[in-house]
C-alpha positions in Angstrom: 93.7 120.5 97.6 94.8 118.6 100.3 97.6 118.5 102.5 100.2 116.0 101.5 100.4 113.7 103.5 103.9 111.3 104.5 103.7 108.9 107.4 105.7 108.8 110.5 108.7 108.5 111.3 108.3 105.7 113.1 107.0 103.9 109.7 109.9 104.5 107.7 112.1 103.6 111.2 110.4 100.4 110.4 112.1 100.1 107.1 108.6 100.8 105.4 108.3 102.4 102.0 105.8 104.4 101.0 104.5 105.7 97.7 101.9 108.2 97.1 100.5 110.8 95.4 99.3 114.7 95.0 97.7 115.8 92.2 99.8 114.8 89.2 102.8 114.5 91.3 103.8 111.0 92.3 106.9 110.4 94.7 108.3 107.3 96.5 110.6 107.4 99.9 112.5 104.7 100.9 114.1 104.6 104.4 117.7 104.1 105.2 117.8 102.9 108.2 121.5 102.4 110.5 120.7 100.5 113.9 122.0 101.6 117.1 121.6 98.1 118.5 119.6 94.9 117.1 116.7 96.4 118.3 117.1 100.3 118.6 117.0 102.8 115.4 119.7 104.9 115.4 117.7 107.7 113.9 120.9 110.6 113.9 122.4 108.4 111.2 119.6 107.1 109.2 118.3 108.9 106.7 115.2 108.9 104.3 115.3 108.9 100.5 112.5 110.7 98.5 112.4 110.7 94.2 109.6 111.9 92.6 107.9 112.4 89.1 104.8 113.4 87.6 101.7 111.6 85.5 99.8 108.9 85.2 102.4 105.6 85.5 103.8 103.7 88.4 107.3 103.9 89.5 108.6 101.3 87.9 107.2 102.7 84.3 108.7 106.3 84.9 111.6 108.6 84.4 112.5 110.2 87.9 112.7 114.0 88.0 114.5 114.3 90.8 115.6 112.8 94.0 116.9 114.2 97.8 117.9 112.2 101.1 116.8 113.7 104.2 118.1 113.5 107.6 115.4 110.6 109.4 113.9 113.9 112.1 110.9 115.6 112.7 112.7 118.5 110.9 114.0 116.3 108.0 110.0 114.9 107.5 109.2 118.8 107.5 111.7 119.7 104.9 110.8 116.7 102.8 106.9 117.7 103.0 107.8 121.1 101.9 110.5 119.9 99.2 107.7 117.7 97.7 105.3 120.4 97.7 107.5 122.5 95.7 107.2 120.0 93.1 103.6 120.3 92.3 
């Protein structure tokens, strides 16, 4: 299989959410994102929220199996790739 692929930091800075998929895990992460000024992310306090669950429906239509916040870093995208992968 593939490797799982999140986005960049820079998308979630941009108070994106993404959902996606691997294998029969599904997961969505939401950013939480704390401004430094009105035009710079403060990205040592924001922070980015994963949940996940597994099968066929959408978010909306499933029971979360778990959830984790990670710090908004290179390192906190790393551990949430690896937490995610765990899941599978």
């Amino acid at each position: 299989m593939a490797e799982l692929f999140i986005p960049t930091l820079h998308t979630f800075a941009m108070n994106n959410i993404f959902t996606g998929s691997y294998g029969l895990l599904r997961f969505r992460i939401a950013p939480k994102v704390v401004m430094r000024t009105p035009k710079e992310v403060d990205f040592e306090q924001s922070a980015i929220f994963a949940e996940y669950w597994h099968g066929q429906l959408c978010y909306e239509k499933s029971q979360m199996e778990g959830e984790a916040t990670f710090p908004m870093t290179e390192q906190g995208r790393a551990d949430l790739i690896a937490w995610l992968t765990e899941k599978v």
